[in-house]
C-alpha positions, 0 to 999 in steps of 0.5 A: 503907253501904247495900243495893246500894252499890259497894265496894272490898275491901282488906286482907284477910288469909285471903281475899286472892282478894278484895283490890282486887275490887268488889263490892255489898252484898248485904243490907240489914241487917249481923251482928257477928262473934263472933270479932272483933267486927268488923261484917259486910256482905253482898257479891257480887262484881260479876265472879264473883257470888261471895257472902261476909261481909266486914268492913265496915273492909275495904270502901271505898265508891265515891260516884261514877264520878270516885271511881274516880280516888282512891289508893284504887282505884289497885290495882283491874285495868281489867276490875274498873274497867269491871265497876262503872262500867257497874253504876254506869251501869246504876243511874242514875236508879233507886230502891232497895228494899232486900233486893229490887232496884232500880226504874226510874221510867217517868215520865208515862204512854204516854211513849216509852221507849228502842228497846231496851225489848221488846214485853212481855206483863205479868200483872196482879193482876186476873189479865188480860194486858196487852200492851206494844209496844215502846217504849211504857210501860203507863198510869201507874196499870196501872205501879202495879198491876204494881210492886205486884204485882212488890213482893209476889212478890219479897217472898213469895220472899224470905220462902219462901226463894228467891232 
């Protein structure tokens, strides 16, 4: 299993709240438990966003939305089904950076974006604005600069502590 990954839980004993719940993976790297043994995940839930360590032999990952019609998620309410259905819907097509986020590709440059994207107004590493009507993507090279700029603001909070 991977950063961002959509799973299942099943069988837990002391936190049976959380059995037959989706939830994604939330860090990158996993801990041993010193108790058991057991090798622990990251996860939040999807409803709720509740943050929790969960032994990964109690996690069942979902590989596709088709996947939601196996035995295995049978126990899961139609609320929590919907819940990772649209995260899987909204996730299409994007890229992973693990422990950061997940990104969208623009494709060429100055192609037409879908009518809900807002007017937005980026601050670039340079320190000048530029401004983006709506439905109109930034020149592929001023993409770059502000995925790059995103990457190190993202990456010195993590490394400051703030989420």
């Amino acid at each position: 299993m991977h950063y961002d990954d959509p799973v299942m839980i099943r069988g837990l004993v002391n936190r049976t709240n959380l059995n037959n719940r989706f939830a994604r993976i939330a860090h990158s790297s996993s801990k041993v438990s010193k108790t058991s043994g057991l090798e622990l995940r990251a996860c939040q839930l999807l409803i709720g966003e509740i943050n929790f360590w969960c032994p990964e032999a109690h996690l069942v990952k979902v590989e596709s939305m088709k996947d939601l019609e196996r035995h295995a998620f049978h126990g899961a309410t139609k609320r929590e089904k919907d819940s990772v259905l649209l995260y899987m819907h909204a996730n299409e097509g994007s890229q992973v950076i693990p422990d950061v986020g997940r990104v969208v590709s623009l494709g060429a440059a100055n192609a037409e974006v879908p009518r809900w994207f807002p007017p937005m107004e980026y601050t670039l590493p340079d320190g000048s604005t530029e401004r983006c009507e709506g439905g109109v993507k930034l020149p592929s090279e001023q993409d770059r600069q502000v995925i790059r700029y995103t990457a190190r603001q993202a990456t010195a909070c993590l490394q400051a502590g703030l989420r």
